[in-house]
Backbone as JSON, one array per atom type, in Angstrom:
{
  "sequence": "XXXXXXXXXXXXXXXXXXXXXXXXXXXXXXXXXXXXXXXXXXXXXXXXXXXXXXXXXXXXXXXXXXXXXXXXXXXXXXXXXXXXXXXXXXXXXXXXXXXXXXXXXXXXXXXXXXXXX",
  "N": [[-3.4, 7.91, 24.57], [-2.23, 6.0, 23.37], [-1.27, 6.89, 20.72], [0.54, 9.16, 21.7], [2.61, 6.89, 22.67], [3.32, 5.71, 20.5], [3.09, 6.89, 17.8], [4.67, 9.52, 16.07], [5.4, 12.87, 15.36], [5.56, 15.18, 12.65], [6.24, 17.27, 10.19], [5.0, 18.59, 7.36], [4.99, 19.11, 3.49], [2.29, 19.75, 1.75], [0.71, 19.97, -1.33], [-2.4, 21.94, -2.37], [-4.14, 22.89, -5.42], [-2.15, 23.45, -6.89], [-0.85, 25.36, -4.87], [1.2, 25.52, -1.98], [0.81, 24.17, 1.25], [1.48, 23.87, 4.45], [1.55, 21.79, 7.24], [1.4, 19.83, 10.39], [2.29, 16.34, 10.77], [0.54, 13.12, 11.82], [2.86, 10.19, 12.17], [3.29, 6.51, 11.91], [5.83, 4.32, 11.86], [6.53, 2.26, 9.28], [4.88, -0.33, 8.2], [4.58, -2.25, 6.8], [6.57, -4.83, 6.7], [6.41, -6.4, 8.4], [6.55, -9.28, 10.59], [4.14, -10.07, 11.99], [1.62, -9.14, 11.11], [-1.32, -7.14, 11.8], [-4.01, -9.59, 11.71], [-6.64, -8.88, 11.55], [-6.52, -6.34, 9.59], [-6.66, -5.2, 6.49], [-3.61, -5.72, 4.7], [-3.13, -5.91, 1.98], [-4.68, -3.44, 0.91], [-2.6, -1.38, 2.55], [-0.03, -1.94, 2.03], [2.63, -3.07, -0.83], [3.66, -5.32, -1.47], [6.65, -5.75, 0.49], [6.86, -3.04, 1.05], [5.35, 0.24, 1.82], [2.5, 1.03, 0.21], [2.62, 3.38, -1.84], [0.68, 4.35, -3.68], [-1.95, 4.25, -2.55], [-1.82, 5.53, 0.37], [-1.35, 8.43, 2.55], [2.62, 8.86, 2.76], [5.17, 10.07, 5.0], [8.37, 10.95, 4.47], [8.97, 8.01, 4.64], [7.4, 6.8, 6.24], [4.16, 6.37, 7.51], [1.32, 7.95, 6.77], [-0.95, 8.83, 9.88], [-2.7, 10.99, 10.63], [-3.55, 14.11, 10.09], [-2.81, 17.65, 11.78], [-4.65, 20.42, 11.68], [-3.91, 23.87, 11.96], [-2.1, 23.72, 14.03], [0.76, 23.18, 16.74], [3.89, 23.91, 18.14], [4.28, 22.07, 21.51], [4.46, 23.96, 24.6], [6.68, 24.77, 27.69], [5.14, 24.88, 29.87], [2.27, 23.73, 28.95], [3.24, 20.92, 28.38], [3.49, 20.03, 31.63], [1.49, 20.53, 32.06], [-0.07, 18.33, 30.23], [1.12, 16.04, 31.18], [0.79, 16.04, 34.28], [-1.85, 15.98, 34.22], [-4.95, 13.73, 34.4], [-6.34, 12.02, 33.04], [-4.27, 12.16, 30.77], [-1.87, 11.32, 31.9], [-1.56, 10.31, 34.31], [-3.38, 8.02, 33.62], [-2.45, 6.8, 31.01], [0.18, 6.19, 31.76], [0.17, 4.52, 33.0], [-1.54, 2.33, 30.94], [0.35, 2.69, 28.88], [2.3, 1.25, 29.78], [1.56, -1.55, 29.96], [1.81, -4.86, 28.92], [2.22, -5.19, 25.83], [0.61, -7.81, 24.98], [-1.58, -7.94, 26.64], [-3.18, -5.61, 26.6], [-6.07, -4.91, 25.86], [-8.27, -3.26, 24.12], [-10.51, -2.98, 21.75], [-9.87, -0.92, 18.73], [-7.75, -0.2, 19.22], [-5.93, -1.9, 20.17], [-5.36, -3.36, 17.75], [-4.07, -0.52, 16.43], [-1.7, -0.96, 17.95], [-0.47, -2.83, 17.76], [0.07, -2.48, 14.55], [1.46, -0.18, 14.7], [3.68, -0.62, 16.73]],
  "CA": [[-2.23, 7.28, 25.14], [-1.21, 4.83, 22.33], [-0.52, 8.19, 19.93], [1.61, 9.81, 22.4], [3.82, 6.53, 22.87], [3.46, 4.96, 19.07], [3.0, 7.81, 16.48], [5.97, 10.7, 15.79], [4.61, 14.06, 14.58], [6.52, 15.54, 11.5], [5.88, 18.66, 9.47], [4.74, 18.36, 5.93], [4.29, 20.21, 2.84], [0.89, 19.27, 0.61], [0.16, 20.65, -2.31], [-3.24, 22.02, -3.12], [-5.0, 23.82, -6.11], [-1.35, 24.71, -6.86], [-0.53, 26.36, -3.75], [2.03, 24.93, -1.05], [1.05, 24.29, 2.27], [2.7, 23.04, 5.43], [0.97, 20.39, 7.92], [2.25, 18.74, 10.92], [1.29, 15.32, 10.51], [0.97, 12.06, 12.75], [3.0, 9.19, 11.63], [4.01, 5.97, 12.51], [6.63, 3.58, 10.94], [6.39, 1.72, 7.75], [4.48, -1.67, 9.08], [4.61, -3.76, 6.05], [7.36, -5.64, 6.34], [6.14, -6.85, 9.77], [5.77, -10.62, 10.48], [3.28, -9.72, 12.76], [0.94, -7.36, 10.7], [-2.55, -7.47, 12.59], [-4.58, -10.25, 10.67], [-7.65, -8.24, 10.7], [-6.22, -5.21, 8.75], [-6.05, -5.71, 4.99], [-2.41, -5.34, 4.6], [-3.25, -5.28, 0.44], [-4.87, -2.25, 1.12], [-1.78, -0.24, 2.72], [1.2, -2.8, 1.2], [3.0, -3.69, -2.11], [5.29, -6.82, -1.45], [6.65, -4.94, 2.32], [6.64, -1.58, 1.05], [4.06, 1.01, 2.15], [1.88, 1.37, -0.98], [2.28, 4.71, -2.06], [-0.54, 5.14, -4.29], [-3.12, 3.76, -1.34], [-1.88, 5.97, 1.67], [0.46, 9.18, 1.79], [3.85, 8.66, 3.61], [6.01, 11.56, 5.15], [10.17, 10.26, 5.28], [9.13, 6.63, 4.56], [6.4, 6.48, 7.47], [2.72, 6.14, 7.31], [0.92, 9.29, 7.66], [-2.06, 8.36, 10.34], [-3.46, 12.04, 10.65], [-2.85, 15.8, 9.93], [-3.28, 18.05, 12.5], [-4.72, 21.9, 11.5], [-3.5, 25.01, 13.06], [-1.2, 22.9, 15.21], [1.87, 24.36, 16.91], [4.24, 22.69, 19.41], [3.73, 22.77, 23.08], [5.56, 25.08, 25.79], [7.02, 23.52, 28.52], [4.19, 24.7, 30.76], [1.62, 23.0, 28.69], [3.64, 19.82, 28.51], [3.6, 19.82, 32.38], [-0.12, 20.12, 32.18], [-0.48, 17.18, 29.84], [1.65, 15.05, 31.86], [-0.12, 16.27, 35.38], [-3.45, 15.74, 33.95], [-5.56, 12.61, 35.01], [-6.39, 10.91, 31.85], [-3.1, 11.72, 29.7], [-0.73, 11.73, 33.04], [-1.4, 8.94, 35.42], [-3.77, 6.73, 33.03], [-1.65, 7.31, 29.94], [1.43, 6.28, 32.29], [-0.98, 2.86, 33.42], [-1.74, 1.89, 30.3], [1.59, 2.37, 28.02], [3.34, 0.04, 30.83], [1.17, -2.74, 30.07], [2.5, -5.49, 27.94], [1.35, -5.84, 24.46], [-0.27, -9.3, 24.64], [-2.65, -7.19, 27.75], [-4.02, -4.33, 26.34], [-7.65, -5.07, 25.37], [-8.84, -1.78, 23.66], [-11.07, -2.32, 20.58], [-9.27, -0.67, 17.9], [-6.04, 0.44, 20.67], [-5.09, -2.79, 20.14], [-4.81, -3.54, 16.47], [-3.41, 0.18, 16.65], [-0.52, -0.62, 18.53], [0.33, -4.24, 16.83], [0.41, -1.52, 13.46], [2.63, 1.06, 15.09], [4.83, -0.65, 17.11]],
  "C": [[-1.42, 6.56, 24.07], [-0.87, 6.0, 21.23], [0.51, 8.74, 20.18], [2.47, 8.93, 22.97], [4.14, 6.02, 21.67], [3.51, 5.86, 17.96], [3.67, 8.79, 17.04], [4.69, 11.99, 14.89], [5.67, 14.78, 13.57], [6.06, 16.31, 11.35], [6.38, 17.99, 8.08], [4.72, 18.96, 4.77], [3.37, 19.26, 1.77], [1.07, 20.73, -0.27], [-1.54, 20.88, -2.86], [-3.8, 23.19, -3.76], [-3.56, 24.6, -6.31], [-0.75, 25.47, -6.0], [-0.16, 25.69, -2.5], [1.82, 24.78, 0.3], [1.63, 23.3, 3.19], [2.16, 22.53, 6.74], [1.77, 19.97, 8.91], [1.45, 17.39, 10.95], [1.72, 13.73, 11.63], [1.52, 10.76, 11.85], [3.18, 7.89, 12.35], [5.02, 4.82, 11.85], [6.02, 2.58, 10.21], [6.08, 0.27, 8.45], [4.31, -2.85, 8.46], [5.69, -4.7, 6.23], [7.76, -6.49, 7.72], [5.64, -8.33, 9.89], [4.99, -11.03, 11.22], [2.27, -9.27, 12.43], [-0.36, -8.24, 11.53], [-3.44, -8.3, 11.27], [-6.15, -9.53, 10.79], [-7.44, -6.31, 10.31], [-5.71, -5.72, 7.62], [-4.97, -5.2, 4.73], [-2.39, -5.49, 2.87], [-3.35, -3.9, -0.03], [-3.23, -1.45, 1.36], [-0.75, -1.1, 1.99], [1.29, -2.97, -0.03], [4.19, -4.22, -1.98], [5.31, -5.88, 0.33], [7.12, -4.05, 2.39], [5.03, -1.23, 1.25], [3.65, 1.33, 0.51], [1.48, 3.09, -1.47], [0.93, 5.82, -2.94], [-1.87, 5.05, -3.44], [-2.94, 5.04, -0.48], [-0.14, 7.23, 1.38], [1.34, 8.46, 3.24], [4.48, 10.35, 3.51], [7.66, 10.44, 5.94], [9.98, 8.38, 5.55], [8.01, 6.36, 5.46], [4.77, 6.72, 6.71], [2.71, 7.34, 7.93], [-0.61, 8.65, 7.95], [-3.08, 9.46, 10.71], [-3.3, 13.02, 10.17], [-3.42, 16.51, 11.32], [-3.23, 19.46, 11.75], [-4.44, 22.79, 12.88], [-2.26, 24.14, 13.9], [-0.1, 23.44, 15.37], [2.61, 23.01, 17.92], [4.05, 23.15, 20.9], [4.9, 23.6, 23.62], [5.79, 23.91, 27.05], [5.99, 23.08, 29.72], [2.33, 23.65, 30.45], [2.27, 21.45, 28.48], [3.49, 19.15, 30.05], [2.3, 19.81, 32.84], [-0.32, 18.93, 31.73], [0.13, 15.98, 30.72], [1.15, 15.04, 33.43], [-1.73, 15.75, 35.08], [-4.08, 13.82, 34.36], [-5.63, 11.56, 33.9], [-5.11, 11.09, 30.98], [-1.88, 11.74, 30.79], [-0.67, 10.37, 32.85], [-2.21, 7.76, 34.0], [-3.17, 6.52, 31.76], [-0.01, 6.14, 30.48], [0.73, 4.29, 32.36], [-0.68, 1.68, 31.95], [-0.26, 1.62, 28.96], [3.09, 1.26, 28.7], [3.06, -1.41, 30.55], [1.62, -3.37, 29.18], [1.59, -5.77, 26.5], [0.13, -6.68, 24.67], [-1.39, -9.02, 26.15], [-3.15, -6.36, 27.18], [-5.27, -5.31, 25.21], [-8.7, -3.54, 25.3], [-9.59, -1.56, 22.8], [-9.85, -1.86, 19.38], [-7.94, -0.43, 18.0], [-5.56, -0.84, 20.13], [-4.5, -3.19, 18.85], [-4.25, -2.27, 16.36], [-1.95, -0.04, 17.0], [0.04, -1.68, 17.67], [0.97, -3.46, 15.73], [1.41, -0.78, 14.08], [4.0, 0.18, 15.69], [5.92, -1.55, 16.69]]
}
């Protein structure tokens, strides 16, 4: 749920061994320069001053890249109407991205979203 309302999917190209390939990848916006950042995430780690630290973490178009996805394609409209029908990414998906920030109690969901959003 917090992916599919906080992280953008892009298309990438990596380079390896020489040889060009092309990635869609999960991002979500550039979070250093946030006067918010979640105090237990070492913001040394991904930051330099309240740029994203480029030699720490890649970026795609200024954004944090938070995954890659292989093989990946985009959906059809009939699988979109599945994911949004479905029980856990429909209705509880729909539940949970309503709730207000300073509510969601998720474990890692939560410092997640403080980062993304």
């Amino acid at each position: 749920c917090d992916l599919m309302k906080y992280a953008k999917t892009k298309k990438a190209k990596f380079t390896f061994d020489n040889t060009d390939h092309e990635f869609y990848v999960l991002t979500i916006k550039d979070p250093c320069a946030k006067d918010n950042f979640p105090r237990r995430v070492n913001k040394n780690y991904f930051c330099k001053n309240d740029k994203l630290d480029k030699e720490q973490v890649f970026t795609v178009g200024g954004d944090l890249v938070i995954g890659l996805l292989h093989n990946a394609s985009e959906c059809t409209t009939d699988q979109l109407v599945s994911i949004a029908s479905n029980e856990m990414t429909g209705a509880m998906c729909e539940f949970r991205n309503s709730q207000p920030i300073e509510e969601v109690q998720g474990g890692m969901g939560d410092i997640f979203i403080q980062m993304a959003n």
